[in-house]
Every structure is written in C-alpha cells, then in structure tokens.
C-alpha positions as a Markdown table, in Angstrom:
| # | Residue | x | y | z |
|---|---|---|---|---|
| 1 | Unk | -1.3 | -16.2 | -4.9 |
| 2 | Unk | 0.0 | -16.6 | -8.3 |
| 3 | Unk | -0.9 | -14.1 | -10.9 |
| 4 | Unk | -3.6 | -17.2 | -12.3 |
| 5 | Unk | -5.4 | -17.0 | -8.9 |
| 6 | Unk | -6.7 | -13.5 | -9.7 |
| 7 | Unk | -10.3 | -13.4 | -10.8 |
| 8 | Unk | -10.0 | -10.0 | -11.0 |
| 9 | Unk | -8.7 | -6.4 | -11.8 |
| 10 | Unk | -8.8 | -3.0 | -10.1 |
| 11 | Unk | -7.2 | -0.7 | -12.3 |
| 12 | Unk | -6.3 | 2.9 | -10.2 |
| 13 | Unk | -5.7 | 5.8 | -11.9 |
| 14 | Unk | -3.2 | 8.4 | -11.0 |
| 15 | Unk | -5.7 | 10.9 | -10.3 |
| 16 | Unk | -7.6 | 8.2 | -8.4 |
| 17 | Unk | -4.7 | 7.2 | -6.2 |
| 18 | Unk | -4.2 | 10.5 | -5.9 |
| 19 | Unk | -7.5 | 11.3 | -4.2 |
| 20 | Unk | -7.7 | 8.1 | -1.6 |
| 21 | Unk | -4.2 | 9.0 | -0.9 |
| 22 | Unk | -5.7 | 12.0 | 0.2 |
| 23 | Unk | -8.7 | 10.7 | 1.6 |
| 24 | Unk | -5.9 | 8.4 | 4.0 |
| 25 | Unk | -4.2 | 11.6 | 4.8 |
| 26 | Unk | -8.0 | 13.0 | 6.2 |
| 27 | Unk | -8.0 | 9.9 | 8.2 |
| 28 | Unk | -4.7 | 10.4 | 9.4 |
| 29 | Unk | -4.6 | 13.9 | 10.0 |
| 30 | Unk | -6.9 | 13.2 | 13.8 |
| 31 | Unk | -4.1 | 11.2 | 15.0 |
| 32 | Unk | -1.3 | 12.7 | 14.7 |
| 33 | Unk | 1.0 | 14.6 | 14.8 |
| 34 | Unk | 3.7 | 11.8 | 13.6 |
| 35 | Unk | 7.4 | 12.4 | 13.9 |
| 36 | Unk | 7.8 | 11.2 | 10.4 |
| 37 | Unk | 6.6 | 8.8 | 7.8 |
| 38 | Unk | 8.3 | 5.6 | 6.6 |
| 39 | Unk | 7.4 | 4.6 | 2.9 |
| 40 | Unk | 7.5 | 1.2 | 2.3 |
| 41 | Unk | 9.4 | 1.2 | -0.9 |
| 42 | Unk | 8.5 | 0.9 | -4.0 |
| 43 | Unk | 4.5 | 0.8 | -3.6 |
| 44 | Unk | 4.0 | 3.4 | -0.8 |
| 45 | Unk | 6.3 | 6.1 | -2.3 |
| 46 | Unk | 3.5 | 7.6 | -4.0 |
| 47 | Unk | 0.7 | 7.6 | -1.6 |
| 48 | Unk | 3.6 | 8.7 | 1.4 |
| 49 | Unk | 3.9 | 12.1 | -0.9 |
| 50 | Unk | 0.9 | 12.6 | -1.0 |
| 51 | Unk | 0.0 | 11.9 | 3.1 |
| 52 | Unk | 3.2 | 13.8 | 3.7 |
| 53 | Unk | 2.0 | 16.8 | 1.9 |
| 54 | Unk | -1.1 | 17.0 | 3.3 |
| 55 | Unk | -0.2 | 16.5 | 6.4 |
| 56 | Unk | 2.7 | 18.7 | 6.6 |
| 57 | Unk | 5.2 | 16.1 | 7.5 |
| 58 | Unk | 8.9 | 16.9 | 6.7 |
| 59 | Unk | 10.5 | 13.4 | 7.5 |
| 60 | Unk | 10.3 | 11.2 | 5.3 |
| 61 | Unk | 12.5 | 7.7 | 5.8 |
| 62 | Unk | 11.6 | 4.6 | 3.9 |
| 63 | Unk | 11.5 | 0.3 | 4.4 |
| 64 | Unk | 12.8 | -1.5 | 1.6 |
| 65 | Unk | 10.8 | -5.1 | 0.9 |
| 66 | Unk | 10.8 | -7.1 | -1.6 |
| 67 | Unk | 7.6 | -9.6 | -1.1 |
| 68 | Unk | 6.2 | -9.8 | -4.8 |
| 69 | Unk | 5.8 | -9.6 | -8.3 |
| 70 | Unk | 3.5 | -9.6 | -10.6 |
| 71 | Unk | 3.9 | -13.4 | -11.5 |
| 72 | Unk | 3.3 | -14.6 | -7.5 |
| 73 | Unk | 4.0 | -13.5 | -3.9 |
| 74 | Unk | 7.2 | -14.9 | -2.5 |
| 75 | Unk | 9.0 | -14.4 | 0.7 |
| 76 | Unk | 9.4 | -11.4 | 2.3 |
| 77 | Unk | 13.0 | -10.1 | 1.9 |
| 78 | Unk | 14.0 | -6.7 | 4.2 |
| 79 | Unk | 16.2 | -4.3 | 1.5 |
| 80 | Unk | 16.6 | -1.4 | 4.3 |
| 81 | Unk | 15.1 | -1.1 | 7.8 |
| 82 | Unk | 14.9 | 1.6 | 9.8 |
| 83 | Unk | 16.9 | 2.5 | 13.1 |
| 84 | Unk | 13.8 | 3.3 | 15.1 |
| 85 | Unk | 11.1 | 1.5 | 17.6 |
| 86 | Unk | 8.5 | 3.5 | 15.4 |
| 87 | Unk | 7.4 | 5.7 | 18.7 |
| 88 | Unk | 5.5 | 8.5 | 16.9 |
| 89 | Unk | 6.1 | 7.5 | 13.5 |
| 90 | Unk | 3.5 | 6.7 | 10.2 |
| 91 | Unk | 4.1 | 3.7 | 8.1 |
| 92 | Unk | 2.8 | 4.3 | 4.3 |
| 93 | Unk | 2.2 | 1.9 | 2.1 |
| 94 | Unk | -0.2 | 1.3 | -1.2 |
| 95 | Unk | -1.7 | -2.0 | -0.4 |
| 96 | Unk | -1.7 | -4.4 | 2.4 |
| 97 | Unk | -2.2 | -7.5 | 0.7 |
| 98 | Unk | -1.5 | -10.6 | 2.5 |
| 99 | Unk | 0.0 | -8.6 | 5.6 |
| 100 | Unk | 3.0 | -10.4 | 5.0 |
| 101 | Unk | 5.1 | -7.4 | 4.3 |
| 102 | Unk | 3.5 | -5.2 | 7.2 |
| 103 | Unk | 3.5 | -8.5 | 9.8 |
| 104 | Unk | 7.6 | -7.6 | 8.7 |
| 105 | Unk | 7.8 | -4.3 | 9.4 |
| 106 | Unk | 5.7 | -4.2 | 12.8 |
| 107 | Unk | 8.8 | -6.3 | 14.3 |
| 108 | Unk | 11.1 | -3.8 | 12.8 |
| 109 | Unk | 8.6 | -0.9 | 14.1 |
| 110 | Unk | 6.0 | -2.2 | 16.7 |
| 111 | Unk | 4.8 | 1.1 | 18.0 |
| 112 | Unk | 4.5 | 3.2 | 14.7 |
| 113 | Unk | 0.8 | 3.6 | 13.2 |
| 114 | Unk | 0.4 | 1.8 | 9.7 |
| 115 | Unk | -1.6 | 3.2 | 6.9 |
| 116 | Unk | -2.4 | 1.9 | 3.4 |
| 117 | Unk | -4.2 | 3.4 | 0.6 |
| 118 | Unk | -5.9 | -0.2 | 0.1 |
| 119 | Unk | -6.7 | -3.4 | 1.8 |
| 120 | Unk | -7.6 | -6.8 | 1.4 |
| 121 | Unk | -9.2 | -9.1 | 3.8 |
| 122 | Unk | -5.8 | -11.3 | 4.5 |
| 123 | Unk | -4.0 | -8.0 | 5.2 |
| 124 | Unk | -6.5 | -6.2 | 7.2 |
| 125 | Unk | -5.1 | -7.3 | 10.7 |
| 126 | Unk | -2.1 | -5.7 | 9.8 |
| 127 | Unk | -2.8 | -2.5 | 9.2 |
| 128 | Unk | -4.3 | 0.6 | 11.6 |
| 129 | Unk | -5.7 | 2.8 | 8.9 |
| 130 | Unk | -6.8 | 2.3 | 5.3 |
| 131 | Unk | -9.6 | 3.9 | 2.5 |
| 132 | Unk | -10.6 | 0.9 | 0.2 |
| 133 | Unk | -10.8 | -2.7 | 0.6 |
| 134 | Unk | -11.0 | -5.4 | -2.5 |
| 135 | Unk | -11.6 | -8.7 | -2.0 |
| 136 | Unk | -8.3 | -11.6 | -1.9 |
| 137 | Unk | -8.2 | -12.2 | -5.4 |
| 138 | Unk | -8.3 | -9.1 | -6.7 |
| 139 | Unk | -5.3 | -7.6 | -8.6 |
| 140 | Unk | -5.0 | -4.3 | -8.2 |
| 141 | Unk | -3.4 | -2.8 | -11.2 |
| 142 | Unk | -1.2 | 0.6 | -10.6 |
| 143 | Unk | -0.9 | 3.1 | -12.6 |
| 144 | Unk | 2.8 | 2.8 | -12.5 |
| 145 | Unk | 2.7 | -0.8 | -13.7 |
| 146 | Unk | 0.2 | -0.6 | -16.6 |
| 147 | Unk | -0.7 | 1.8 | -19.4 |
| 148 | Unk | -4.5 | 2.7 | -21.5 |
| 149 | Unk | -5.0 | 0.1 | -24.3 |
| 150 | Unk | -7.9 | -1.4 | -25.6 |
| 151 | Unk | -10.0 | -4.1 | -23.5 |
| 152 | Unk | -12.7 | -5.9 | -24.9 |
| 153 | Unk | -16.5 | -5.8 | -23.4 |
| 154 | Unk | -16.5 | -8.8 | -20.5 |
| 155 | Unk | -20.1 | -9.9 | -22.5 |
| 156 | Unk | -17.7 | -10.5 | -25.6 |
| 157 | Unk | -14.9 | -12.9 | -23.8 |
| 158 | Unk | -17.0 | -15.9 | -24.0 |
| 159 | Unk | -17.6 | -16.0 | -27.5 |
C-alpha cells in the first residue's frame, strides 16, 4: 500500500505501546519458557524489551528487514538472520502488517513462536500471538516516528 491508500491513523503512545507490550508478554508468559527472543529490527526492538523484561528472558538476538517506509511497502530485503531453526525461540515484532516480513523470517525460523504487539487482517496468518488488530488501511503511527502537534477536529476538514 502506498502511504495514499491509508484512510486512516492509529497513533500509539509510548505509554500505550508500553502496556500492550506488556499485555503480549501476559499472553506469552503460558507458553513458554523460550530460549531467547529475536527482535525484528527496527519496529520490534521496543516491544522485545519490554516482553523480555517481563518475561525474564536474558537472550536477546535480532532479524534485520527492511520491507517498508512510510511512502509504500516494497520488497522484503533480509539485513541479518539468525543462525538458528527457531526451536524454542520468540520472535518480536511491533506489527504484522502484510505478513510479508514474518512469511520471511518463518523460512529463516520455522519452529520459533511469533508475536506482535499489533495485527492486521493480511498479516494475521503469520503470526502466533498478538494484542490489537486494525483494519488494512490503517497507518499505525509510532511514537518513534511522529511527535504531539496540533490536528484539526475531523468535523472541520471538509469545510
């Protein structure tokens, strides 16, 4: 999808990606214990703190790929992979979008378990475990990739 395909925006706070990073981690914490977690950099560094903490995991690896920007999705381009069939292991990520990146990494990894703090519907095959699902054209805006500005009232963009 191109960045003019998104009707519209879910902007996350850091407290709130704080909290359904820990509301994963809850979900998680039943079916485990994992060796390790593997962050799937840059987008699941966050939330992989956070389930790491909370789940007292000590190993922490990460998957480099490079899938998208904020202008549009492109291919799926592996940065750093892992040396490991996944047996045991917790793959983190922010978002599962079109499970392009995931469908990636569970050919890298096809026994680990793999979480995301959110989901949407082309994604959700992809992934094992997840808190919040938005619908496809949804942007999801991050707290890492925005900051608090003024927005005018949605009644007062038509006029």
């Amino acid at each position: 999808m191109a960045a003019s395909d998104y009707q519209k925006t879910y902007p996350v706070s850091w407290e709130q990606l704080h909290r359904d990073s820990r509301a994963l981690a809850w979900r998680l914490l039943e079916l485990g214990p994992f060796k390790g977690i593997v962050a799937v950099a840059r987008g699941g560094l966050v939330p992989a703190a956070v389930v790491a903490r909370e789940l007292d995991i000590h190993l922490v690896d990460t998957a480099c790929v490079s899938s998208y920007d904020w202008q549009s999705q492109r291919g799926s381009t592996v940065l750093k992979s892992v040396e490991h069939d996944g047996e045991g292991w917790l793959v983190v990520d922010d978002l599962v979008d079109s499970g392009k990146t995931f469908k990636l990494l569970r050919e890298m990894m096809p026994k680990a378990h793999f979480a995301a703090v959110y989901a949407k519907p082309a994604g959700r095959p992809m992934v094992d475990t997840f808190i919040t699902e938005t619908s496809q054209d949804t942007w999801i805006l991050f707290p890492w990739d925005s900051e608090v500005q003024y927005v005018q009232p949605l009644a007062s963009k038509g006029r």
